[in-house]
C-alpha positions in Angstrom: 0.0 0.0 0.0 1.2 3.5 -0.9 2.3 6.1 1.3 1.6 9.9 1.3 5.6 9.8 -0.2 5.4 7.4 -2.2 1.6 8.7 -3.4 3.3 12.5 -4.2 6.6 11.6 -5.8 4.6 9.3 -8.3 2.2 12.5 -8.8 5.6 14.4 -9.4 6.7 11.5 -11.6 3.3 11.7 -14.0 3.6 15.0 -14.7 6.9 14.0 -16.7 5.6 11.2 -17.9 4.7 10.3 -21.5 0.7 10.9 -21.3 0.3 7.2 -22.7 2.3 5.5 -20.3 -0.7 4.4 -18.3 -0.7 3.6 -14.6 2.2 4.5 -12.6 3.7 2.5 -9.8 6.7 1.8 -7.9 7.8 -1.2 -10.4 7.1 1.0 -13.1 10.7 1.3 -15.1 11.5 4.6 -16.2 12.0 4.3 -19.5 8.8 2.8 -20.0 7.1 6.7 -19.1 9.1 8.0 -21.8 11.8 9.6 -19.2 15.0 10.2 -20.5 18.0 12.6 -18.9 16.2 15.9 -19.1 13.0 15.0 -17.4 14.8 13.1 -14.7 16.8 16.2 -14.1 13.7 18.1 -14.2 12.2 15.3 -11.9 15.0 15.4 -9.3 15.1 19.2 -9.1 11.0 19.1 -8.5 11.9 16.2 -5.7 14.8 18.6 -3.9 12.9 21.4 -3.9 9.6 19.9 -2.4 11.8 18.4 0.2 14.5 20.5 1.1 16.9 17.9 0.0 19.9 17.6 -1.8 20.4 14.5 -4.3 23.9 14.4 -5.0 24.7 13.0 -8.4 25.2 13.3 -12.4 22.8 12.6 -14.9 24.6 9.3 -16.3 24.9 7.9 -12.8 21.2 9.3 -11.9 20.2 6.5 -14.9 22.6 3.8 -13.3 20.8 4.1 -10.1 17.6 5.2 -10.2 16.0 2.1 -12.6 12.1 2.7 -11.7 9.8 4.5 -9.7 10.6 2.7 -6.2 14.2 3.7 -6.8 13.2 7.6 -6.8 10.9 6.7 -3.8 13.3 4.9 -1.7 16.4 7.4 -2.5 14.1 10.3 -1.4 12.9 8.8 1.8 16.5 7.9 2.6 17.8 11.9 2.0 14.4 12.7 4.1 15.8 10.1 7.2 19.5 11.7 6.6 18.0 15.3 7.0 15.9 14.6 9.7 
């Protein structure tokens, strides 16, 4: 079941999203919504500022890293624990 995290990054997440890609979850692989390097970028700079974090790293390890949806979720909640 998703959280109220979880629940907004995926909302974040959409809003890049090719419009076609259907339903969006945390299995969801990125490349199947269409994201590519840019709208990650975009996504992660949407993520720091709605948290007040800071995500550390460059676009080709960004695509390394962060495979599908639960990635972005999980890496977020961790920077959220850190700042805390």
């Amino acid at each position: 079941m998703a959280d109220q995290l979880e629940t907004d990054i995926i909302a974040k997440i959409k809003a890049h999203a090719d419009p076609q890609a259907g339903e969006i979850t945390p299995a969801t692989e990125l490349n199947a919504l269409g994201i590519h390097s840019l709208e990650l970028t975009e996504i992660i700079f949407d993520l720091e500022e709605a948290y007040g974090i800071e995500v550390e790293m460059n676009a080709a390890e960004a695509w390394s890293r962060l495979q599908n949806v639960g990635d972005i979720v999980e890496s977020v909640r961790s920077l959220i624990a850190a700042k805390g």
